[in-house]
C-alpha positions as a LaTeX table, in Angstrom:
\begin{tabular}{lrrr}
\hline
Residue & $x$ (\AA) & $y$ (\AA) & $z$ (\AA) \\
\hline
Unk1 & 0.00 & 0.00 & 0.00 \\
Unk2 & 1.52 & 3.28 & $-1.00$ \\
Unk3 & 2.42 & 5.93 & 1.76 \\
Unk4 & 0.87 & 9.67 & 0.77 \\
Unk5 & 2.53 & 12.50 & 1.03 \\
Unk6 & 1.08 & 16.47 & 0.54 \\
Unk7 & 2.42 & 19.20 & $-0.23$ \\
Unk8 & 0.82 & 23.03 & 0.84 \\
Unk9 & 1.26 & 26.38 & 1.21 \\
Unk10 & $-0.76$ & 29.28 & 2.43 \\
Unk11 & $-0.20$ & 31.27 & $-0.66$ \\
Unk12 & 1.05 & 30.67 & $-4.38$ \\
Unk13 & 4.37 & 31.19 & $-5.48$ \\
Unk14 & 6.04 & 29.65 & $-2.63$ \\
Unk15 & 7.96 & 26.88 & $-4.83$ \\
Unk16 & 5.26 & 23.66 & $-3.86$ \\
Unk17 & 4.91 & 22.51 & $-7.23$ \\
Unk18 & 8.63 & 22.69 & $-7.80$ \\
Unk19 & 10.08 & 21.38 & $-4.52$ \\
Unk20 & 7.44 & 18.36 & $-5.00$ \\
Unk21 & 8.30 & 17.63 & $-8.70$ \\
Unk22 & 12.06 & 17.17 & $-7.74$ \\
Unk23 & 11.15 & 15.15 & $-4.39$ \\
Unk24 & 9.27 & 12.72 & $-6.55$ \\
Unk25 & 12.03 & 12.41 & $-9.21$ \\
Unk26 & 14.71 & 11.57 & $-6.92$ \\
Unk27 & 12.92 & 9.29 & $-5.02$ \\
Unk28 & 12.24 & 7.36 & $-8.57$ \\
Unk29 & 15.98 & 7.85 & $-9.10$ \\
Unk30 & 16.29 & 5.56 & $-5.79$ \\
Unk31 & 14.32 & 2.72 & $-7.43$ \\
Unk32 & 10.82 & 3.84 & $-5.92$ \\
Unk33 & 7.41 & 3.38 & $-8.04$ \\
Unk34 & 6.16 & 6.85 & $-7.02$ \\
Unk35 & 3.12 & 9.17 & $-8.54$ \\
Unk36 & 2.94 & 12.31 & $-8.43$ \\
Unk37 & $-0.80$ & 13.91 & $-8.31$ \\
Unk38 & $-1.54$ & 17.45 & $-9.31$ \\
Unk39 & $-4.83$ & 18.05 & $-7.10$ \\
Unk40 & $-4.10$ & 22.38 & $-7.93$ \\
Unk41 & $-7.24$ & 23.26 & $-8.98$ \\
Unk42 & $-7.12$ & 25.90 & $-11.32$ \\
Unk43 & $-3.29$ & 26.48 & $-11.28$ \\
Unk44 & $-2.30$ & 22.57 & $-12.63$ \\
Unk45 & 1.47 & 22.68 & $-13.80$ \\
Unk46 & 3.31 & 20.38 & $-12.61$ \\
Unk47 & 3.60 & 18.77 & $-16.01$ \\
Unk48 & 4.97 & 21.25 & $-17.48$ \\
Unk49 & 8.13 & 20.99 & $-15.45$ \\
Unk50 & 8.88 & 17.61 & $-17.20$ \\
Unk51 & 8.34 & 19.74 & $-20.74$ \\
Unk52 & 5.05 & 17.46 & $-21.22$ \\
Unk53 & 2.68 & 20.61 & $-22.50$ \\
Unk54 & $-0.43$ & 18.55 & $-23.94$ \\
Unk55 & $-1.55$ & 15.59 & $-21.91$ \\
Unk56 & $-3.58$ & 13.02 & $-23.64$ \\
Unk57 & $-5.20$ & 12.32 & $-19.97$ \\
Unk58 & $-6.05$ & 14.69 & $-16.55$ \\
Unk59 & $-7.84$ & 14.91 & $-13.88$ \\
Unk60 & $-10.54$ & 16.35 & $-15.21$ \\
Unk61 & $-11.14$ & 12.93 & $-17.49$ \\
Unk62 & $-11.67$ & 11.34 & $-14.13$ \\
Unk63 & $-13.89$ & 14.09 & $-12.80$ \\
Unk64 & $-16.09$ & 14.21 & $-16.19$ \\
Unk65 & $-16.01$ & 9.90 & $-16.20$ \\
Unk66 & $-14.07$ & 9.90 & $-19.40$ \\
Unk67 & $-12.22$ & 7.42 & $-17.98$ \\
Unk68 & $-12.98$ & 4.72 & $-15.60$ \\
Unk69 & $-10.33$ & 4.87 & $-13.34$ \\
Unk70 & $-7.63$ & 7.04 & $-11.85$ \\
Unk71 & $-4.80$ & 5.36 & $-13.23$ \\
Unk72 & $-6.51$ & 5.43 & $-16.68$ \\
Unk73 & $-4.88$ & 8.97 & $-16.54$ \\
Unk74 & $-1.47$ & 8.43 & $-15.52$ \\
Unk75 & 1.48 & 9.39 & $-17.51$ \\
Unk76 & 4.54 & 8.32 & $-17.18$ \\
Unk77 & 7.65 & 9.46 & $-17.46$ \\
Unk78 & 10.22 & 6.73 & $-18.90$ \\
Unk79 & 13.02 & 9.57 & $-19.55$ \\
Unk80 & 12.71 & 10.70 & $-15.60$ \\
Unk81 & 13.03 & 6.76 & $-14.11$ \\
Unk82 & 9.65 & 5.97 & $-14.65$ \\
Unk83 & 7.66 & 8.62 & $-12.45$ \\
Unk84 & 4.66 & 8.70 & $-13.30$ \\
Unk85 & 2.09 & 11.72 & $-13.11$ \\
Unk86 & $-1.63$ & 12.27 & $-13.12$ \\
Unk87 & $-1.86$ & 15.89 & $-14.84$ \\
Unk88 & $-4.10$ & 18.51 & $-13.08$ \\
Unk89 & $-7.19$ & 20.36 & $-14.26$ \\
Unk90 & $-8.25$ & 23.75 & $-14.50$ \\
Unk91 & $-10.84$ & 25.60 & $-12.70$ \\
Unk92 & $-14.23$ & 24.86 & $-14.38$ \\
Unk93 & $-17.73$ & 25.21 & $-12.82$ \\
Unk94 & $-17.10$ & 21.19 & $-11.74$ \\
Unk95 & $-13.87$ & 21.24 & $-10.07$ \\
Unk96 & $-14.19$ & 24.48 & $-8.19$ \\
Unk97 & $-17.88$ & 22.91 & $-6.93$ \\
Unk98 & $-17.09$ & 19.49 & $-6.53$ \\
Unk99 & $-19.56$ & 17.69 & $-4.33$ \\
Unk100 & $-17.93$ & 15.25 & $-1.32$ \\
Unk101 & $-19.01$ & 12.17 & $-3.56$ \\
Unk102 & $-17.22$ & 13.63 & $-6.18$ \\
Unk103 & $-14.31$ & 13.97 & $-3.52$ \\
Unk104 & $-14.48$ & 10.83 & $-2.08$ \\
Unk105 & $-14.18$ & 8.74 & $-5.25$ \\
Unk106 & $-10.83$ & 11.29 & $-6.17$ \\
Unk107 & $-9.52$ & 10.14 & $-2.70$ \\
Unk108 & $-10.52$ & 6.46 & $-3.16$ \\
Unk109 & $-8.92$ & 6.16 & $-6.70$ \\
Unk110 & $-5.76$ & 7.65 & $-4.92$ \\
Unk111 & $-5.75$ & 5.12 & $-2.93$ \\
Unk112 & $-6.14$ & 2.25 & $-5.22$ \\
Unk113 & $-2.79$ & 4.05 & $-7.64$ \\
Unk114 & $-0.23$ & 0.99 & $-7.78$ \\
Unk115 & 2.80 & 3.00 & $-6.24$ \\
Unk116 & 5.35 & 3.10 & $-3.24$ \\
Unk117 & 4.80 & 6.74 & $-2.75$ \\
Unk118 & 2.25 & 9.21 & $-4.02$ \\
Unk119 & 2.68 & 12.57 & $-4.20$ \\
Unk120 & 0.02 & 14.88 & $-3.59$ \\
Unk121 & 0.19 & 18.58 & $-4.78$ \\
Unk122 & $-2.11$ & 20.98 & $-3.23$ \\
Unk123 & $-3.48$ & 24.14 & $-4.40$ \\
Unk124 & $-2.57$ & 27.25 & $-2.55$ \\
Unk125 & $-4.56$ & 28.80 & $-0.03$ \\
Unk126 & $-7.63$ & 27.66 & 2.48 \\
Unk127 & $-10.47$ & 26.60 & 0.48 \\
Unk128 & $-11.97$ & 23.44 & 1.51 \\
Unk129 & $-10.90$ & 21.70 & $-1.14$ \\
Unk130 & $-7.10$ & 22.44 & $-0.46$ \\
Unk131 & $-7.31$ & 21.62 & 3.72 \\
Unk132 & $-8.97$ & 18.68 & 2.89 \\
Unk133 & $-7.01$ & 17.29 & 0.30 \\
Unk134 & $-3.84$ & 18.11 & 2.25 \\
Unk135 & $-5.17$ & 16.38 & 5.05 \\
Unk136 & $-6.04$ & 13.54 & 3.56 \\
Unk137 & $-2.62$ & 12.32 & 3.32 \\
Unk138 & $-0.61$ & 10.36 & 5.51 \\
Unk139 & 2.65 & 12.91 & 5.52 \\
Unk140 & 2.18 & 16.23 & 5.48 \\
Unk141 & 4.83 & 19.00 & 3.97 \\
Unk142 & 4.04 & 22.85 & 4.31 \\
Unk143 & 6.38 & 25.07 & 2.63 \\
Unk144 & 6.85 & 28.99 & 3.14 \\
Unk145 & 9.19 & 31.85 & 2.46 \\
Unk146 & 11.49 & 34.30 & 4.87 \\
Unk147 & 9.38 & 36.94 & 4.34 \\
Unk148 & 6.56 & 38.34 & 6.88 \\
Unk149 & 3.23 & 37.91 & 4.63 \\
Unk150 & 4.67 & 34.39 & 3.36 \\
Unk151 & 5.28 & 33.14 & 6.88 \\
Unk152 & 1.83 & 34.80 & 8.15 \\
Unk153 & 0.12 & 33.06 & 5.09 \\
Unk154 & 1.61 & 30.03 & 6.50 \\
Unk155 & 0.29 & 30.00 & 10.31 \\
Unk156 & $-3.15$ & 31.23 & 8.96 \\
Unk157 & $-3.21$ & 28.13 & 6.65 \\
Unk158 & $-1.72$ & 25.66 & 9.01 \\
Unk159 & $-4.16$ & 27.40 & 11.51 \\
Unk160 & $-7.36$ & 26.44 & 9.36 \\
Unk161 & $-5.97$ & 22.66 & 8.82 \\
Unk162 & $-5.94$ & 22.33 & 12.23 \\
Unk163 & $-9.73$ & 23.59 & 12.91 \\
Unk164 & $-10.66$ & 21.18 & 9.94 \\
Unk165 & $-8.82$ & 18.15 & 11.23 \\
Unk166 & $-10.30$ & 18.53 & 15.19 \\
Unk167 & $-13.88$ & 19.56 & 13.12 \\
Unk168 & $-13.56$ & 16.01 & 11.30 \\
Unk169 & $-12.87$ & 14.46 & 14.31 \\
Unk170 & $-16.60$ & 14.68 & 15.46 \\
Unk171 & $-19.34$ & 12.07 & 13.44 \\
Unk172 & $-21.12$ & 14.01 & 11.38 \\
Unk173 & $-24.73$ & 14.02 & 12.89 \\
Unk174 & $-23.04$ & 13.87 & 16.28 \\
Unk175 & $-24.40$ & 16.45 & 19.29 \\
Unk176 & $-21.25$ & 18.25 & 19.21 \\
Unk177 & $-20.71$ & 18.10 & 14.66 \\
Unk178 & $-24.50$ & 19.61 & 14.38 \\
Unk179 & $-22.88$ & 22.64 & 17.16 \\
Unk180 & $-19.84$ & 23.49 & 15.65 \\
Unk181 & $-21.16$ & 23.38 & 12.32 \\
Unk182 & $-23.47$ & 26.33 & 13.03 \\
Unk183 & $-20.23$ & 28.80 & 14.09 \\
Unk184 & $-17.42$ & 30.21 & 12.06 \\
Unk185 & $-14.13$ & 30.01 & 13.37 \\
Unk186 & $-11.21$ & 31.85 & 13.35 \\
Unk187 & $-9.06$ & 30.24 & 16.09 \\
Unk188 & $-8.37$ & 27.38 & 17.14 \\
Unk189 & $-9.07$ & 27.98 & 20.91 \\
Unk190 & $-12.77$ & 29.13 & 19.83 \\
Unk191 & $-13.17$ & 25.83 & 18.27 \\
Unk192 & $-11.48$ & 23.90 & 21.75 \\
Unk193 & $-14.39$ & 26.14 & 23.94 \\
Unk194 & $-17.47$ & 26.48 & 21.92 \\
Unk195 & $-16.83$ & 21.93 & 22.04 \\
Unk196 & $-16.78$ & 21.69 & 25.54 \\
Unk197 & $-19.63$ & 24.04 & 25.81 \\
Unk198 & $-21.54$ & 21.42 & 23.33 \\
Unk199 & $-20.78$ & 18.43 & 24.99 \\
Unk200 & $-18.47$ & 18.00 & 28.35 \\
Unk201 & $-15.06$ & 16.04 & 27.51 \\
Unk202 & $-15.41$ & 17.31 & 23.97 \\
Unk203 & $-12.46$ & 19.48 & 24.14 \\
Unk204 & $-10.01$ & 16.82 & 25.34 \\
Unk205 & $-11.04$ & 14.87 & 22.21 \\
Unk206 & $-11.03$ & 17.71 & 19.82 \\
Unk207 & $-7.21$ & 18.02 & 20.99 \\
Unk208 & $-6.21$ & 14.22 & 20.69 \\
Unk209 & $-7.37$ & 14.74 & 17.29 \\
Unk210 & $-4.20$ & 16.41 & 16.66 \\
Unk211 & $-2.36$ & 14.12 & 17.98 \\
Unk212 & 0.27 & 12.52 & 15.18 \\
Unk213 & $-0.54$ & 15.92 & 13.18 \\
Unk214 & 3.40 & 17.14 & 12.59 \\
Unk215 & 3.22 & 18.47 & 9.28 \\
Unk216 & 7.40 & 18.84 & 8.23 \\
Unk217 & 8.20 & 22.45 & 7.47 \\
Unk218 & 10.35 & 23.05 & 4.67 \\
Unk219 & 12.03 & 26.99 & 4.00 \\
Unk220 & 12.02 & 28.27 & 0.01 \\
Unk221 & 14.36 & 30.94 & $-0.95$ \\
Unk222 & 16.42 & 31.57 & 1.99 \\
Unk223 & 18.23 & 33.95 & 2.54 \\
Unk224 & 21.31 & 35.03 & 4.95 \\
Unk225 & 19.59 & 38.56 & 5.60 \\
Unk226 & 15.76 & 37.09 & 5.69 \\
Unk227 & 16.02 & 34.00 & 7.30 \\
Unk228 & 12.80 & 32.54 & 9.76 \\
Unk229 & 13.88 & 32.03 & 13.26 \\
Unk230 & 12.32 & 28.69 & 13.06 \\
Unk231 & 12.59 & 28.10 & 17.33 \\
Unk232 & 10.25 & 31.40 & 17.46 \\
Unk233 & 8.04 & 30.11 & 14.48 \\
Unk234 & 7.87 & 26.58 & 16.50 \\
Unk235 & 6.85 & 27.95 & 19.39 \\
Unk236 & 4.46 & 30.05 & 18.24 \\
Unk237 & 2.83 & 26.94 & 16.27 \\
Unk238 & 2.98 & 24.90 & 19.48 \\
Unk239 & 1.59 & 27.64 & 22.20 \\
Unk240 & $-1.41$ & 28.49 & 19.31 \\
Unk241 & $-1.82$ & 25.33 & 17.46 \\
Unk242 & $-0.81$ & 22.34 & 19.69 \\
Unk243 & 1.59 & 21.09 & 17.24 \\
Unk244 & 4.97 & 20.51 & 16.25 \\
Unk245 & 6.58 & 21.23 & 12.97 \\
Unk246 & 9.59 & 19.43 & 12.70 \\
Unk247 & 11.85 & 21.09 & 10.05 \\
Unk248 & 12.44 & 19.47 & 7.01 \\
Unk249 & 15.06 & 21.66 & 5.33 \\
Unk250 & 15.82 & 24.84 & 3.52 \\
Unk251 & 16.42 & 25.86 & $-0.02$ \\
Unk252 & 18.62 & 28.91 & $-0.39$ \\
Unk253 & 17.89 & 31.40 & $-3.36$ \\
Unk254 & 19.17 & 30.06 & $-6.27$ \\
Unk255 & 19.29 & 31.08 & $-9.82$ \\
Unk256 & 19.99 & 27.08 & $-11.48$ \\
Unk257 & 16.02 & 26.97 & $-10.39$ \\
Unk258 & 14.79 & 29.44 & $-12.49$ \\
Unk259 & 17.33 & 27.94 & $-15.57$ \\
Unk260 & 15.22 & 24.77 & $-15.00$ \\
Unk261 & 12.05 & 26.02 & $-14.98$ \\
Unk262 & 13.14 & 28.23 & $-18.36$ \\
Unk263 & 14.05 & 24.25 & $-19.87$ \\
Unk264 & 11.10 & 22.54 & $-17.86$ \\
Unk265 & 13.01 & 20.50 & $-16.15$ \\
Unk266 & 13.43 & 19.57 & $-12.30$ \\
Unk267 & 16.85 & 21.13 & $-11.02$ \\
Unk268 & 17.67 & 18.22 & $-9.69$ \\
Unk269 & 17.80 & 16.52 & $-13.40$ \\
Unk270 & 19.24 & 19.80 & $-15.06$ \\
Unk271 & 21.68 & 20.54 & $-12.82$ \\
Unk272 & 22.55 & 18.53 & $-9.79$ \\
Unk273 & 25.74 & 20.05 & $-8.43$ \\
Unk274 & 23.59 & 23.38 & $-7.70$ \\
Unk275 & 22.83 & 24.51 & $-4.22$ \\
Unk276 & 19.33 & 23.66 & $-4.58$ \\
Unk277 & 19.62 & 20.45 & $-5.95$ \\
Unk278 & 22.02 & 19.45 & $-3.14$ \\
Unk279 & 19.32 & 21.04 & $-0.46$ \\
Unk280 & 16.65 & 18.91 & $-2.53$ \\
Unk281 & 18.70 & 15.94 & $-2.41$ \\
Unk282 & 18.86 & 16.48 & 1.82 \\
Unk283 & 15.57 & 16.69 & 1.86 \\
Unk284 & 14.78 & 13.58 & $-0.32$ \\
Unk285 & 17.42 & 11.90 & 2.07 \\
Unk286 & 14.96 & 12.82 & 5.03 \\
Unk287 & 12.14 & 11.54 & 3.39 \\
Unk288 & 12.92 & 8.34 & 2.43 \\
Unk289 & 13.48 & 8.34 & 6.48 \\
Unk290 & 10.28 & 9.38 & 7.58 \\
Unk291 & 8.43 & 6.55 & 4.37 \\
Unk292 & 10.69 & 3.84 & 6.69 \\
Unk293 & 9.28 & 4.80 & 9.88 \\
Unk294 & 5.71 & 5.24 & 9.22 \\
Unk295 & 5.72 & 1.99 & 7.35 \\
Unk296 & 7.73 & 0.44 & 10.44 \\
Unk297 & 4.81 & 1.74 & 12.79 \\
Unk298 & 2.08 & 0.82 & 10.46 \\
Unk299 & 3.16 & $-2.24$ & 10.36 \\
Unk300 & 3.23 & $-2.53$ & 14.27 \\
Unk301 & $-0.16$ & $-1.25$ & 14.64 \\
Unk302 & $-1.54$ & $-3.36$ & 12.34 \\
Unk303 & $-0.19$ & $-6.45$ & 14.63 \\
Unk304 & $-2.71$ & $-7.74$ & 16.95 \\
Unk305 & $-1.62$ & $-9.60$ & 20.18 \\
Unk306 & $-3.41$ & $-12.41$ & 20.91 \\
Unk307 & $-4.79$ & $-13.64$ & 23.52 \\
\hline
\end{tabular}
């Protein structure tokens, strides 16, 4: 069964679809079966950083039922190791409304993708459709920049994945779901008081449910003079939020990036002795860690002692 990993931000142009493309590749360089899945509604384009501009198959044949199953519209890529990728789709009047049936068969054909590891690109921002399909996954990756609206962009969002994760965490026609559904939130200490005020002991679950909720934090075009004081940033999350964002790495501003993008290609691929491919190459390196243990304590959950 393959492990999922998303990828988020709390506003475009932080580098997602990039640092995600190259993950993927070099984990296929390491003899991985991994898919990549371009769930950015309305701003698709991860294929075009492997120079594939017209896709016989996307998403959107999925959505529309032109084909029957998710893997009907993967691609892959025999010049980058195999990867393979499910294009994205642009914003039409179906994907920008689609219904939580419609969701739930996207999630259950990801799922059923024959793969080690599947990538999962989010769109930017807090719509529903973003939180949910970055929570969906079993790894979680949030990515930000030095400066102060980036990094602001980036509590809100993680901020809002946090209310919707401890708001799932309720049944849906439950005392306490039917509540909380009827107030807008802003915080997640509203959320923690207006549940205990539903139901006593409600709080103390709406917490556990973030519980194993770590997304990994990586840094995009750092820079010496601009660089996050990631202890503050960590602190803040964890006083605020209740969670920990382990760091994941940092990619320092870097021009080779910009020379892939111009020959849509992965840096990595283009040119690996650059700064950013190295930094990639750490991060892939920490990755392939974090697959090993969740798969080792998947395994031992899935154990049952007997009797």
């Amino acid at each position: 069964m393959a492990i999922t990993i998303s990828i988020g931000s709390g506003k475009g142009g932080t580098g997602k679809t990039m640092i995600l493309c190259n993950l993927a590749l070099l984990l296929a360089k390491r003899g991985k079966k991994v898919c990549l899945v371009d769930l950015d509604i309305g701003g698709a384009d991860a294929h075009l950083l492997f120079g594939l501009f017209e896709p016989k198959y996307s998403l959107t044949d999925f959505l529309a039922r032109r084909v029957e199953s998710l893997a009907d519209a993967v691609h892959t890529f025999y010049a980058f190791n195999g990867l393979q990728l499910i294009p994205g789709t642009g914003n039409t009047l179906q994907t920008a409304n689609m219904s939580y049936q419609e969701k739930q068969r996207l999630l259950k054909g990801i799922a059923s993708l024959d793969a080690d590891v599947v990538f999962i690109d989010v769109g930017a921002g807090t719509s529903y459709h973003s939180l949910d399909f970055f929570m969906c996954a079993d790894v979680q990756i949030c990515v930000t920049m030095p400066d102060p609206t980036a990094i602001m962009d980036f509590y809100n969002f993680l901020q809002l994945a946090t209310i919707r994760k401890v708001l799932g965490s309720f049944l849906s026609h439950s005392q306490v779901s039917l509540f909380l559904k009827s107030k807008n939130f802003s915080s997640l200490a509203d959320v923690f008081e207006w549940a205990e005020k539903a139901e006593e002991g409600a709080r103390e679950k709406a917490q556990q449910a973030l519980h194993g909720f770590n997304p990994l934090l990586v840094i995009n075009r750092n820079i010496t003079k601009g660089r996050v004081n990631k202890t503050k940033l960590k602190k803040l999350v964890a006083k605020y939020l209740g969670i920990d964002i382990p760091a994941l790495g940092e990619i320092p501003e870097d021009q080779a990036i910009n020379e892939a993008l111009r020959a849509y290609m992965p840096v990595c691929e283009l040119l690996p002795e650059a700064p950013s491919s190295l930094a990639l190459m750490n991060i892939a390196d920490k990755i392939e860690k974090v697959i090993e243990l969740f798969q080792y304590y998947s395994h031992q959950s899935a154990i049952i002692p007997r009797e």
